[in-house]
KOLLUMKOL-938158 format. One record per residue (C-alpha): residue number from 0; residue in three letters; x, y, z. Coordinates in Angstrom, 2 decimals. Layout:
% residues N
@nr NUM | rest ALA | u X | v Y | w Z
...
END
This chain:
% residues 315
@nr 0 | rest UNK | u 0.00 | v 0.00 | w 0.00
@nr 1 | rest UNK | u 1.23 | v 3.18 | w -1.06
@nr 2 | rest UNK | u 2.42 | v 5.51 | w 1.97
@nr 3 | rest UNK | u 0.99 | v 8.67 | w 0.99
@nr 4 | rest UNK | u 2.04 | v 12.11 | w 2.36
@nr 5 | rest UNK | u -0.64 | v 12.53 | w 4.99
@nr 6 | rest UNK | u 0.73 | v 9.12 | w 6.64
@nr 7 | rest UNK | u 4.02 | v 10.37 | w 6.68
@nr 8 | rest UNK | u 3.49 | v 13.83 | w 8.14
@nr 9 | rest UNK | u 4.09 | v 14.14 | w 11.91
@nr 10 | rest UNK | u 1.38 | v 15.16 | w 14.33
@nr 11 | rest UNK | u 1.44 | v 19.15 | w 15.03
@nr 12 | rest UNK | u 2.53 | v 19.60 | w 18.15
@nr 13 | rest UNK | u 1.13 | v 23.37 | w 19.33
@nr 14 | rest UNK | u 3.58 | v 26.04 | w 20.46
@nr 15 | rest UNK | u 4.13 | v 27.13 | w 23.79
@nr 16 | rest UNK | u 3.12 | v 30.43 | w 25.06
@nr 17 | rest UNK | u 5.53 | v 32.75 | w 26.12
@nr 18 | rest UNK | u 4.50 | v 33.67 | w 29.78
@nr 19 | rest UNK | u 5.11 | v 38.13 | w 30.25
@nr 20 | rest UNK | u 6.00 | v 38.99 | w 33.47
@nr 21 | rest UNK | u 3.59 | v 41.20 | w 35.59
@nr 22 | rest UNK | u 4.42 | v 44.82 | w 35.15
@nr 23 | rest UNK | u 5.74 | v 46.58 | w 38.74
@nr 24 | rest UNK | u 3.61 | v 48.77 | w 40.86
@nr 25 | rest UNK | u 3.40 | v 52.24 | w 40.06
@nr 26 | rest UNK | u 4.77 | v 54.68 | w 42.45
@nr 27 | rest UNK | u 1.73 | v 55.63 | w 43.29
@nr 28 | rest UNK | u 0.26 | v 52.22 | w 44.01
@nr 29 | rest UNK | u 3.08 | v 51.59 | w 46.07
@nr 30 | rest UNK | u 2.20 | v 55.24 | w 48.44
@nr 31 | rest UNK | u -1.65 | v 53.71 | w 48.41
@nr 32 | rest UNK | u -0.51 | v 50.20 | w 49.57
@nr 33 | rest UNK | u 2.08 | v 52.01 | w 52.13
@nr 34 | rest UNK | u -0.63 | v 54.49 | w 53.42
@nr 35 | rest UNK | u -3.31 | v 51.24 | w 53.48
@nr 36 | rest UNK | u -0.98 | v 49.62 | w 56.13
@nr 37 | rest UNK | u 0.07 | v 52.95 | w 58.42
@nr 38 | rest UNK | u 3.53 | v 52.65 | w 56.53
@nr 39 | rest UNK | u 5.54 | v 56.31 | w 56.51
@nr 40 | rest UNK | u 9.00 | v 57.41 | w 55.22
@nr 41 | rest UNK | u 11.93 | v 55.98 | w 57.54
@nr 42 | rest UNK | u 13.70 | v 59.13 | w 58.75
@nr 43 | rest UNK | u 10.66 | v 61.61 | w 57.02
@nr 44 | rest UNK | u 9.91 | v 65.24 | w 58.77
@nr 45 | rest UNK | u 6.94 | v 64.75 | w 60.41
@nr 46 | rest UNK | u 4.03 | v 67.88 | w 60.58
@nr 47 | rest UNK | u 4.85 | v 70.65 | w 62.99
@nr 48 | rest UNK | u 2.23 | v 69.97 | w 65.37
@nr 49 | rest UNK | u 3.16 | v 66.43 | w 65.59
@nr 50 | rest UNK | u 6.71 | v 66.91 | w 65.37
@nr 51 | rest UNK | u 5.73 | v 69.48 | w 69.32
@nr 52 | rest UNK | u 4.13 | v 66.67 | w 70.45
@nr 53 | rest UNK | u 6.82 | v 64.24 | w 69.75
@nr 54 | rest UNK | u 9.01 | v 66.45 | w 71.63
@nr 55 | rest UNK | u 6.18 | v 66.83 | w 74.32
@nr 56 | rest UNK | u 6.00 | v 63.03 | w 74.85
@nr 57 | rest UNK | u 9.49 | v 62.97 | w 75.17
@nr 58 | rest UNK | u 9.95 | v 65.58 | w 78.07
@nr 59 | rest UNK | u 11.38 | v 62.90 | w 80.48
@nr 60 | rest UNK | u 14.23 | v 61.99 | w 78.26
@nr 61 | rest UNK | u 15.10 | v 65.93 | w 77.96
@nr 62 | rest UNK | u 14.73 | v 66.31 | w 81.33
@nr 63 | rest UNK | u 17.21 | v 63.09 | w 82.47
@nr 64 | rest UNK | u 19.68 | v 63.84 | w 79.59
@nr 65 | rest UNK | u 20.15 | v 67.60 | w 81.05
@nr 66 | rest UNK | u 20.54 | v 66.33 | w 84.20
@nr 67 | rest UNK | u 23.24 | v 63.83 | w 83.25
@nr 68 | rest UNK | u 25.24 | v 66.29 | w 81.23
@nr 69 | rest UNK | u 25.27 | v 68.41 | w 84.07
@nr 70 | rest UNK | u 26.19 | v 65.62 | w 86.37
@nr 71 | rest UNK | u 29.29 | v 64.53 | w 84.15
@nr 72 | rest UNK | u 30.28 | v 67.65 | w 83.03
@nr 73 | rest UNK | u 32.59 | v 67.92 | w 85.81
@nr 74 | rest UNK | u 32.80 | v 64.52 | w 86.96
@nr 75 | rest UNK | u 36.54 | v 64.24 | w 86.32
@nr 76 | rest UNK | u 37.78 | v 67.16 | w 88.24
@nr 77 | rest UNK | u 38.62 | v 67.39 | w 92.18
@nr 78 | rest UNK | u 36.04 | v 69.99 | w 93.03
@nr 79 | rest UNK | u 33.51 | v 68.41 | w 91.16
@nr 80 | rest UNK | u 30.25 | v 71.05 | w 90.84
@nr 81 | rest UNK | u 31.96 | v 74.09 | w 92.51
@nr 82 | rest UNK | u 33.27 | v 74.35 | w 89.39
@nr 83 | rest UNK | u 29.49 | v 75.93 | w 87.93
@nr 84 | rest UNK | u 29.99 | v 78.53 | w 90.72
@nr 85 | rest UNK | u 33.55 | v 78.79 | w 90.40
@nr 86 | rest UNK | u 34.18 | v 79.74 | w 86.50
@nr 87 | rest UNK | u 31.83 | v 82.95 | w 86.30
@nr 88 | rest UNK | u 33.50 | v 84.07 | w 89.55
@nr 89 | rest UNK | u 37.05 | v 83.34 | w 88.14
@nr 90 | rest UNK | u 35.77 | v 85.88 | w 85.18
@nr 91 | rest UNK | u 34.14 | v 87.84 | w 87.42
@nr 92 | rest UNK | u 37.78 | v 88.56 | w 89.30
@nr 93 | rest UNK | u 39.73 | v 89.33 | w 85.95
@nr 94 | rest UNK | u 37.35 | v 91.45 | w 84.59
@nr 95 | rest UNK | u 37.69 | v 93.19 | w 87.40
@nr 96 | rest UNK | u 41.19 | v 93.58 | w 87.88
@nr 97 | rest UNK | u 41.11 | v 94.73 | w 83.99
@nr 98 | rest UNK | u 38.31 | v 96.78 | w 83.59
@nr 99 | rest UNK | u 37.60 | v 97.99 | w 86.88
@nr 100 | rest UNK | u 41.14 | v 98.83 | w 88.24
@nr 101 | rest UNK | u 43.55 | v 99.43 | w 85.28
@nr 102 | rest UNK | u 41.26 | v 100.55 | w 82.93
@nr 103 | rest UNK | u 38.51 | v 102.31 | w 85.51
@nr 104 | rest UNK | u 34.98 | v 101.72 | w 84.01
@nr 105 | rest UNK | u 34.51 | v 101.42 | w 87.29
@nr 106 | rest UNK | u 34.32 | v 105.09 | w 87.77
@nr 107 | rest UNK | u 30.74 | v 106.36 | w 87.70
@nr 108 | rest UNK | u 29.31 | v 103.59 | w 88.17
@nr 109 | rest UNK | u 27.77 | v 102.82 | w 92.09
@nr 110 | rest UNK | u 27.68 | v 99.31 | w 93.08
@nr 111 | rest UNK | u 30.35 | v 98.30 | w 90.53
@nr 112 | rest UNK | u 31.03 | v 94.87 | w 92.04
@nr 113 | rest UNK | u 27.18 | v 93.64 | w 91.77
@nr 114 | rest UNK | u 26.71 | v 95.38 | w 88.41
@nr 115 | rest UNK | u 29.42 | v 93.32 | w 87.43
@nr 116 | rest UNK | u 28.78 | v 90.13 | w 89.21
@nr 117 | rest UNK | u 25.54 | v 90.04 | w 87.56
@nr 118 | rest UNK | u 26.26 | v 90.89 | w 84.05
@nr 119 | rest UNK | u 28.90 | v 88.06 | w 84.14
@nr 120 | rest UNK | u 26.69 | v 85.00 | w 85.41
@nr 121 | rest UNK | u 23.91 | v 86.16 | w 82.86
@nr 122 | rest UNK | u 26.42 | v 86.62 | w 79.93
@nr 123 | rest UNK | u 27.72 | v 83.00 | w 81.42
@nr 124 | rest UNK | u 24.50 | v 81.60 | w 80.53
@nr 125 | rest UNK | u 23.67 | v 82.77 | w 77.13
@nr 126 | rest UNK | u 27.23 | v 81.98 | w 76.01
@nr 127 | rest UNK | u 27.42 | v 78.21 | w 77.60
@nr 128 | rest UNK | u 23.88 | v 77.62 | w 76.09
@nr 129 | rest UNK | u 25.10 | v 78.97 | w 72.27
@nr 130 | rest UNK | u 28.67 | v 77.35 | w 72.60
@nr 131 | rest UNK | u 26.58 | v 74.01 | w 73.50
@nr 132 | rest UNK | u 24.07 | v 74.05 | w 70.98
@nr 133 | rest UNK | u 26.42 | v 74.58 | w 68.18
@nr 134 | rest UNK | u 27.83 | v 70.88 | w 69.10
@nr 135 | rest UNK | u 24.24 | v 69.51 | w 69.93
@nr 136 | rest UNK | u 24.23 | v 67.03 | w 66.79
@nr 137 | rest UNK | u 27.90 | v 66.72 | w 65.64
@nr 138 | rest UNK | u 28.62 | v 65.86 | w 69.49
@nr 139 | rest UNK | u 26.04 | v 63.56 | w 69.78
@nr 140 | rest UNK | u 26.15 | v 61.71 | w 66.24
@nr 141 | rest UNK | u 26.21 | v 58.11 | w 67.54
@nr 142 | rest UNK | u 22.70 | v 58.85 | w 69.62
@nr 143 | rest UNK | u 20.87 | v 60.47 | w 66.36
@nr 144 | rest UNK | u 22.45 | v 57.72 | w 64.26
@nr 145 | rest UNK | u 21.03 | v 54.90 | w 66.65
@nr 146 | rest UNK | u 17.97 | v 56.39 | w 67.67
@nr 147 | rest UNK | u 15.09 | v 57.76 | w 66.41
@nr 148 | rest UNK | u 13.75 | v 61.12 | w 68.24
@nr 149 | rest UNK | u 13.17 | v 64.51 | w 67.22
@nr 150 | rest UNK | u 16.97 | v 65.83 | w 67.10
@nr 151 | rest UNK | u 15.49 | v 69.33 | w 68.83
@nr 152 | rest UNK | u 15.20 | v 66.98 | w 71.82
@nr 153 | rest UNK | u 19.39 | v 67.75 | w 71.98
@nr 154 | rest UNK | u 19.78 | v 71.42 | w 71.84
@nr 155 | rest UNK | u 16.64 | v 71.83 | w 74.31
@nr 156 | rest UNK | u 18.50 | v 69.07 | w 76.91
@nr 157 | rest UNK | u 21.76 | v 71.17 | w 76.77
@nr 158 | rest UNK | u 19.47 | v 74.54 | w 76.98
@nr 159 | rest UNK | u 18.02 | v 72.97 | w 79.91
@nr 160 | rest UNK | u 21.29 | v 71.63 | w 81.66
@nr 161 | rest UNK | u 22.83 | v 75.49 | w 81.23
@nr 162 | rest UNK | u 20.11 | v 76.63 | w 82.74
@nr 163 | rest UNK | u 20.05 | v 74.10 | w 85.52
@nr 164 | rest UNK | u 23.53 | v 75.38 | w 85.94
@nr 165 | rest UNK | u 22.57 | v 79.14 | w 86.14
@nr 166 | rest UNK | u 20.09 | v 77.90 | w 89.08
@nr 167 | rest UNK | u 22.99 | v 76.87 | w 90.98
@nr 168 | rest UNK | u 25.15 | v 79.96 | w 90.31
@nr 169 | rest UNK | u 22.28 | v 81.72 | w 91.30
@nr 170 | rest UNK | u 22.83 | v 81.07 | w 94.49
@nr 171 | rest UNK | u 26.47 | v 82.52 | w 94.75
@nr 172 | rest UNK | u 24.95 | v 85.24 | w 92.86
@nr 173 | rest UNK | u 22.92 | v 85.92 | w 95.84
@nr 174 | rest UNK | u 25.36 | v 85.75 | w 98.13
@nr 175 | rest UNK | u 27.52 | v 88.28 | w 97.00
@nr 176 | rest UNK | u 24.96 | v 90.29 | w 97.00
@nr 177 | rest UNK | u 24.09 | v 90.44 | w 100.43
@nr 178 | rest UNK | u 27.86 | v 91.15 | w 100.94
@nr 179 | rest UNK | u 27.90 | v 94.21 | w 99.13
@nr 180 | rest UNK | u 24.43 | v 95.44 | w 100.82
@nr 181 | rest UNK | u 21.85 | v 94.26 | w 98.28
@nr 182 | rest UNK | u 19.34 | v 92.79 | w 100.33
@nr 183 | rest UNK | u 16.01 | v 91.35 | w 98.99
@nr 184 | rest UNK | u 13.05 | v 93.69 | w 98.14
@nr 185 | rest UNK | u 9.94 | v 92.95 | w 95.76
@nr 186 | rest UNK | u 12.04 | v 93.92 | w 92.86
@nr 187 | rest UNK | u 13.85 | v 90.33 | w 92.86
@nr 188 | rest UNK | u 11.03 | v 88.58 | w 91.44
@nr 189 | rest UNK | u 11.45 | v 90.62 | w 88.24
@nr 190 | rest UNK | u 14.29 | v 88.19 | w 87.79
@nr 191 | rest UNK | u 11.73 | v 85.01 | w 87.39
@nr 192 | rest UNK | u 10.40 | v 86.60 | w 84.01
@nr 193 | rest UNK | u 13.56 | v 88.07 | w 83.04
@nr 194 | rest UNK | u 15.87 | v 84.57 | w 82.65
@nr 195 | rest UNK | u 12.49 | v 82.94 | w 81.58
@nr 196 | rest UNK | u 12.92 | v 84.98 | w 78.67
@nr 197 | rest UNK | u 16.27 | v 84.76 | w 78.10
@nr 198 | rest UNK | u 16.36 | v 81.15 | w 78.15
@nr 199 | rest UNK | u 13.53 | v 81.25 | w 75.06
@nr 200 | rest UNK | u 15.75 | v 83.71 | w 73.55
@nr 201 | rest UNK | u 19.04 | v 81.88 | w 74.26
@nr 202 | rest UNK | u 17.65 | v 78.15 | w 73.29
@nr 203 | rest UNK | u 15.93 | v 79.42 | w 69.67
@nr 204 | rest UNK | u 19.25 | v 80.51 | w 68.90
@nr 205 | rest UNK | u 21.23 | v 77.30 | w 69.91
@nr 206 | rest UNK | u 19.13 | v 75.29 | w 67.90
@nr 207 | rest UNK | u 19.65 | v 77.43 | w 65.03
@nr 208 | rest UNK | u 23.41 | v 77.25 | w 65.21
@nr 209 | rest UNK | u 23.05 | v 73.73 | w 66.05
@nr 210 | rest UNK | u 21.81 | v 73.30 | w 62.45
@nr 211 | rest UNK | u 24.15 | v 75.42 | w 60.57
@nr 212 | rest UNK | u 27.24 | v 73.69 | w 62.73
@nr 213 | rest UNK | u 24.96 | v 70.09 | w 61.73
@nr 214 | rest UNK | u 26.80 | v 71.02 | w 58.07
@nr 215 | rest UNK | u 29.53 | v 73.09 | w 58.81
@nr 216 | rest UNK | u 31.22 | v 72.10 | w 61.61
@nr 217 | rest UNK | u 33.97 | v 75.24 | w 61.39
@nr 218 | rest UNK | u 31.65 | v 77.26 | w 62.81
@nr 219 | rest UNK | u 32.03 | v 75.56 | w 66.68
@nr 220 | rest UNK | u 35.66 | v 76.58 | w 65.99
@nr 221 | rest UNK | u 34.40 | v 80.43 | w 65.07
@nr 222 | rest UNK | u 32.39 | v 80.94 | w 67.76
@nr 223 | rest UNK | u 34.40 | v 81.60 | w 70.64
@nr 224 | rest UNK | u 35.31 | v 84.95 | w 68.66
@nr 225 | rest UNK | u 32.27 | v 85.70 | w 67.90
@nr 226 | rest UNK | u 30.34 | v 85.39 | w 71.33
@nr 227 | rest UNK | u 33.54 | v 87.83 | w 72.86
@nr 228 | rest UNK | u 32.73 | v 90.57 | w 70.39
@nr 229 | rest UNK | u 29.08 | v 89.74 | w 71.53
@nr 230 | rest UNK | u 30.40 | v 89.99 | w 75.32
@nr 231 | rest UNK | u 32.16 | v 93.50 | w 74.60
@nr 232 | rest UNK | u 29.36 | v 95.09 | w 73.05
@nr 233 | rest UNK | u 26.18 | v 94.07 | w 75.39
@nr 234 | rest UNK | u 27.72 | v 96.24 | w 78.66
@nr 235 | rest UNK | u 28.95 | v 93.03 | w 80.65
@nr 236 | rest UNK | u 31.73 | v 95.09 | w 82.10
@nr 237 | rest UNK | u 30.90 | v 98.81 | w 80.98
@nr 238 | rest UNK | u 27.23 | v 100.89 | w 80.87
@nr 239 | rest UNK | u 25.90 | v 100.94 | w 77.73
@nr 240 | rest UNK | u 24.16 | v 104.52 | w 79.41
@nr 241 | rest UNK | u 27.59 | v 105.91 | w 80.22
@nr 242 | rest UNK | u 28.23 | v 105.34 | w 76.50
@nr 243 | rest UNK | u 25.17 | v 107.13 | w 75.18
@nr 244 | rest UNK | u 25.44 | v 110.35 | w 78.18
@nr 245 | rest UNK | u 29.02 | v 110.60 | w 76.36
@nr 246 | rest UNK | u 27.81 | v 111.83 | w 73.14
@nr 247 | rest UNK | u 30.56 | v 110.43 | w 71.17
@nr 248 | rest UNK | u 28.74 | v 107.92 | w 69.61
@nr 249 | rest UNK | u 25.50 | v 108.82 | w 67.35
@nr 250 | rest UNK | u 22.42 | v 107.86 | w 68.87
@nr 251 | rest UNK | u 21.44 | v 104.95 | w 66.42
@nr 252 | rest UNK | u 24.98 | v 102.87 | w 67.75
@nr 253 | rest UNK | u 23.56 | v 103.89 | w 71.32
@nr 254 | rest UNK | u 19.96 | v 102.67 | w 70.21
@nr 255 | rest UNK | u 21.53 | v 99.06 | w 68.51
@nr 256 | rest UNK | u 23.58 | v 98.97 | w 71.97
@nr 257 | rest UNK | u 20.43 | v 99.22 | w 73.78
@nr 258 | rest UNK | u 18.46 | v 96.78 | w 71.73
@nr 259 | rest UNK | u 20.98 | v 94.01 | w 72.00
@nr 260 | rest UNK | u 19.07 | v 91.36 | w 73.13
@nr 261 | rest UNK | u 22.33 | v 89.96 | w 75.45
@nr 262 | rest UNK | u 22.12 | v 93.66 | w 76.87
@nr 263 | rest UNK | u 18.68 | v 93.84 | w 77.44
@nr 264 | rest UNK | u 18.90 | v 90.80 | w 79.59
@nr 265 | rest UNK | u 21.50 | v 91.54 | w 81.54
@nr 266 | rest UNK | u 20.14 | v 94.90 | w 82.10
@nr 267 | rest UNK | u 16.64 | v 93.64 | w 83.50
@nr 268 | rest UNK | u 18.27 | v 91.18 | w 85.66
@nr 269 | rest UNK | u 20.49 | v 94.40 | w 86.99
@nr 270 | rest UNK | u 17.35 | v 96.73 | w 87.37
@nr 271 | rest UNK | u 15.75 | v 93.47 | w 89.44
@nr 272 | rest UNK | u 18.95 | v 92.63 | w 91.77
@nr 273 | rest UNK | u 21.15 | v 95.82 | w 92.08
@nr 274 | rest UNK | u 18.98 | v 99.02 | w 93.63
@nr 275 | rest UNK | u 21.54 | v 101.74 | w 92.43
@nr 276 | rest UNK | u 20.63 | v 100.66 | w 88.47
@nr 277 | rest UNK | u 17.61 | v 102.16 | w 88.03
@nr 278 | rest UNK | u 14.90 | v 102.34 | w 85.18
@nr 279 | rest UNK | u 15.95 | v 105.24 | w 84.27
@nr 280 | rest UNK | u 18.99 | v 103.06 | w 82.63
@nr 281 | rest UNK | u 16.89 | v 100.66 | w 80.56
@nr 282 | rest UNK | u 16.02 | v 101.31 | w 77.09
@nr 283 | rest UNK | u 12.65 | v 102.42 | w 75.80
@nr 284 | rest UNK | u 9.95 | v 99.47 | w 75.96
@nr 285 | rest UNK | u 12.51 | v 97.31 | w 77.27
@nr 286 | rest UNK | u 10.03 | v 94.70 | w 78.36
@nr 287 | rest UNK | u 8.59 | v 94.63 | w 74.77
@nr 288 | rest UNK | u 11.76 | v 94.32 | w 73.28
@nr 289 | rest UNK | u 12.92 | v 91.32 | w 75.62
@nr 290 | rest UNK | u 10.08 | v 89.63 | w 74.60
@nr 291 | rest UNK | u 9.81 | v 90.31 | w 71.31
@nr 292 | rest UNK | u 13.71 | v 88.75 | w 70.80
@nr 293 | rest UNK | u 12.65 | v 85.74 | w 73.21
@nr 294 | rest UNK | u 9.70 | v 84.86 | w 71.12
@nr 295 | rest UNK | u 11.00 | v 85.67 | w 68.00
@nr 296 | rest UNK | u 14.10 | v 83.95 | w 68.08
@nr 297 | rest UNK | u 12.91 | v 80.86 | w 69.64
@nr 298 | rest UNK | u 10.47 | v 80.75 | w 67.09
@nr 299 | rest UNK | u 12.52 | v 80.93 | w 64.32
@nr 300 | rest UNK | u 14.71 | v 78.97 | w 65.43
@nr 301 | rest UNK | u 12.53 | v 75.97 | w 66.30
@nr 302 | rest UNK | u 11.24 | v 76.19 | w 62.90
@nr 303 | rest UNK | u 14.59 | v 76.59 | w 61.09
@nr 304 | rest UNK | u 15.98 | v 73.14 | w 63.09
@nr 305 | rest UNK | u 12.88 | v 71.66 | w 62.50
@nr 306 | rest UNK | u 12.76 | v 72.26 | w 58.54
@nr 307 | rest UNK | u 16.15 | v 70.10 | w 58.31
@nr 308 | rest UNK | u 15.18 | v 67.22 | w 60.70
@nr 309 | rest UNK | u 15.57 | v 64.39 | w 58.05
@nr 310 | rest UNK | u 18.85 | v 65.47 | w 57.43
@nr 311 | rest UNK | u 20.81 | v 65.51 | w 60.64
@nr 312 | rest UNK | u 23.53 | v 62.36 | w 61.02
@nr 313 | rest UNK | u 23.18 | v 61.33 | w 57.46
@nr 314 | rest UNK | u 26.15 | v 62.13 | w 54.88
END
């Protein structure tokens, strides 16, 4: 029997499909299945009202990381803690011996040795809390790297621990006062107010440089010379008044003088604590003008730190 070509051919055997691989999730269906499941950004800025109650919540951990600081700040020396009365004193005593006995600024001015005391030991504490914040991430990188927290938690800590410091100077403060005939009178509690203020006023701008030194690290190194121009022109060891009776200056340098919001601290807590400086000394408005710098610059500066959160420890 003839084999024909049918009989020959071989079954057709059918092709296989080739199988496409699912296309990936758009960006945005990846957001919609993160959101779905509460998922957020690792390291992401939160809101600014959650990112204040973040730092609310976390009040105790300020509070115990001020108080350690302070603890081991001078844990390794002999005198331990005498050391926060003993280092404004120490200034105190050279200052005096320059400006008050070779160079006489002295003269004029009644109760030179409070007025100076107390311009010291409130200088002391804006300077400490400025030096401080400017180191209150690049000092601490291992904690922000390990950890997450809002980073403001660190310059408010070391805000806090200068001005638990200032408490305890305080009391030396006081002391010498009594010595030299200032004795308590209703005026004192105008100090309460006045170092509330400057501690808004003194934190805002810590955490401000603590950003800028976050990325630029040189400028811990610049400002030492920076906060003793600031220290020479806010009346620590001279009166900005003397200055301005003089009439060698024009009265827009006397008005800047004035306005200086170091200056106008330290002049409030002289009007509260020393009787002889009177208001008659203090600049126009000077309550207005010590709180508009406290809330303006804390502020600012909260927002400013806050507006670079994701950024701090990385790079």
């Amino acid at each position: 029997m003839p084999v024909t070509t049918q009989t020959l051919a071989t079954p057709h055997t059918p092709t296989p499909h080739t199988l496409t691989p699912p296309a990936p999730p758009s960006s945005e269906e990846l957001r919609a299945l993160a959101r779905r499941h509460g998922l957020t950004v690792s390291g992401a800025r939160p809101p600014l009202p959650a990112y204040v109650r973040q730092l609310w919540s976390r009040r105790d951990f300020i509070t115990a990381f001020a108080t350690a600081k302070l603890t081991a700040q001078y844990s390794q020396a002999r005198l331990g803690q005498v050391w926060q009365v003993m280092t404004p004193l120490l200034n105190a005593a050279v200052y005096y011996a320059i400006f008050g006995v070779l160079m006489d600024v002295k003269h004029g001015i009644p109760d030179y040795v409070p007025f100076l005391i107390t311009g010291v030991f409130v200088w002391t504490f804006t300077s400490q809390t400025v030096m401080t914040g400017t180191r209150a991430i690049s000092g601490n990188l291992g904690l922000v790297r390990a950890l997450h927290f809002p980073r403001a938690s660190l310059p408010i800590a070391l805000a806090l621990q200068q001005l638990q410091q200032l408490a305890f100077s305080l009391g030396a403060l006081v002391v010498i006062l009594l010595c030299f005939g200032e004795f308590p009178r209703p005026s004192w509690l105008l100090a309460v107010p006045a170092l509330l203020l400057q501690a808004l006023f003194s934190t805002g701008l810590a955490m401000a440089l603590a950003r800028l030194a976050s990325r630029t690290p040189d400028i811990a190194q610049l400002m030492p010379f920076v906060l003793r121009t600031w220290m020479y022109a806010s009346g620590v060891m001279w009166s900005i008044q003397h200055l301005a009776g003089g009439g060698r200056f024009p009265d827009a340098v006397v008005l800047a003088l004035q306005c200086n919001p170091a200056a106008v601290y330290i002049d409030l807590m002289r009007f509260a604590l020393v009787e002889s400086f009177t208001g008659a000394q203090l600049p126009p408005h000077v309550w207005a003008v010590a709180a508009g710098w406290a809330a303006l610059t804390f502020a600012g500066g909260f927002v400013y730190f806050w507006k670079a959160e994701e950024t701090y420890g990385r790079g």
